[in-house]
C-alpha positions as CSV (number, residue, x, y, z in Angstrom):
1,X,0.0,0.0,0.0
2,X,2.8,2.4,0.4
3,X,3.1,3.1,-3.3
4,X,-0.7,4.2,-3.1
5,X,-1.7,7.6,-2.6
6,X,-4.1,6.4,0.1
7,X,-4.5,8.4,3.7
8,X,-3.2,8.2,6.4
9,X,-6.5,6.5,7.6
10,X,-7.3,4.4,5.2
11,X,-3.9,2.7,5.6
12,X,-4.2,2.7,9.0
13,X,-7.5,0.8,8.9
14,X,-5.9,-1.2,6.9
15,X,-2.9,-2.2,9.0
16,X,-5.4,-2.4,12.0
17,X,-8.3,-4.9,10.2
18,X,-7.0,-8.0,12.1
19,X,-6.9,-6.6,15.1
20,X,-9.7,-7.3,18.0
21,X,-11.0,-5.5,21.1
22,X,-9.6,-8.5,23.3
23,X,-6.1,-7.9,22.1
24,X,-6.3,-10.9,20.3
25,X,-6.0,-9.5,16.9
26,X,-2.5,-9.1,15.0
27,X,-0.3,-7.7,14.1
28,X,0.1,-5.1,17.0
29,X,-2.2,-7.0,19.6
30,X,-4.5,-3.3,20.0
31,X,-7.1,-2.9,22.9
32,X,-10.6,-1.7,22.6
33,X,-10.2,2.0,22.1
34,X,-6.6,1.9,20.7
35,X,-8.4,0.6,17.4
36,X,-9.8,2.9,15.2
37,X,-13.5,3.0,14.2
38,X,-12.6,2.5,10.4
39,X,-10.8,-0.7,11.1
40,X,-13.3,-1.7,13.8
41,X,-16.0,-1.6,10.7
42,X,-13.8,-3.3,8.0
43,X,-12.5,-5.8,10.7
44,X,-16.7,-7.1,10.8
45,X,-17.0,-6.9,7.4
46,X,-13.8,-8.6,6.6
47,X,-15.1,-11.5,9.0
48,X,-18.8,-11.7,7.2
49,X,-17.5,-11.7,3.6
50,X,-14.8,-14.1,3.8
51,X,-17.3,-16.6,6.2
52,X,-20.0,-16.0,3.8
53,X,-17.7,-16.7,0.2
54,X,-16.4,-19.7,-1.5
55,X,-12.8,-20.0,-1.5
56,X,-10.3,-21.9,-2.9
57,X,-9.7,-24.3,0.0
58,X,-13.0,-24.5,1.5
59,X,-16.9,-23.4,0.1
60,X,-18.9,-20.7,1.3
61,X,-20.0,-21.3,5.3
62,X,-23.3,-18.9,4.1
63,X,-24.2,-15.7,6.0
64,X,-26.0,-17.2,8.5
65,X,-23.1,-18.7,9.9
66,X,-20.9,-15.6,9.4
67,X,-23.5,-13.5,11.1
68,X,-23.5,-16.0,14.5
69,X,-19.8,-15.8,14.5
70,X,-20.1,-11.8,14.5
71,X,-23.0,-12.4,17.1
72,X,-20.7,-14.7,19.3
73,X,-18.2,-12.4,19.6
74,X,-19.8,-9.0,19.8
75,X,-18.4,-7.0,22.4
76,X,-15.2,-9.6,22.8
77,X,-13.7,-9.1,19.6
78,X,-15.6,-7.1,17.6
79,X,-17.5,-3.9,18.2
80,X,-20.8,-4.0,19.4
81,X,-22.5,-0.9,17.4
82,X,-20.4,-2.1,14.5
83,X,-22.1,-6.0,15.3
84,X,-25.7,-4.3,15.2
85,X,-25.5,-1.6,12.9
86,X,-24.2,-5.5,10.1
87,X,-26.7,-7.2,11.5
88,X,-29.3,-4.5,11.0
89,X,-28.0,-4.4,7.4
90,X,-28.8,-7.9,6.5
91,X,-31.8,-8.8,8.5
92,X,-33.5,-5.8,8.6
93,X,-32.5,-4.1,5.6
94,X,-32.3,-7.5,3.4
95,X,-28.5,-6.5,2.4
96,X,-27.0,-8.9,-0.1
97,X,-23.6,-9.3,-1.4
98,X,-23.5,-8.8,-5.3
99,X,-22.9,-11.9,-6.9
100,X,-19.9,-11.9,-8.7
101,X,-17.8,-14.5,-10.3
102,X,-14.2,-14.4,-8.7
């Protein structure tokens, strides 16, 4: 990414996407707070996508099960508003992913 003329934020959301409230995460082990809310949002979305899509060495789990692991976690790992505000999205909003052929 450092050959990108990205922000400073969006890199640092970025960098910070694996990381979890619980310290958990990688690659710097961050705290609650010490996260920023742009990688707290990509780090649920990150989590729901992948769950939810085929890939090479395993097919898709299906959104249902991506949405429990979000659930299961919510507050632990991942941020609560964040949690609601995807869940809102899918069940209450019918969100879908486009289907697109990788």
């Amino acid at each position: 990414m450092k050959d990108i003329d990205f922000s400073a934020t969006v890199i640092e959301m970025v960098h910070q996407h694996h990381e979890r409230l619980d310290g958990t995460g990688y690659p710097q082990h961050l705290i609650g707070d010490q996260i920023i809310m742009e990688a707290r949002i990509l780090a649920v979305a990150d989590v729901v996508e992948a769950m939810s899509s085929h890939r090479p060495y395993r097919p898709a789990l299906g959104i249902d099960i991506a949405l429990n692991e979000i659930l299961a976690f919510r507050s632990t790992r991942y941020d609560s508003k964040v949690v609601d505000a995807c869940i809102k999205l899918f069940k209450e909003k019918q969100f879908q992913f486009a289907n697109i052929d990788r």
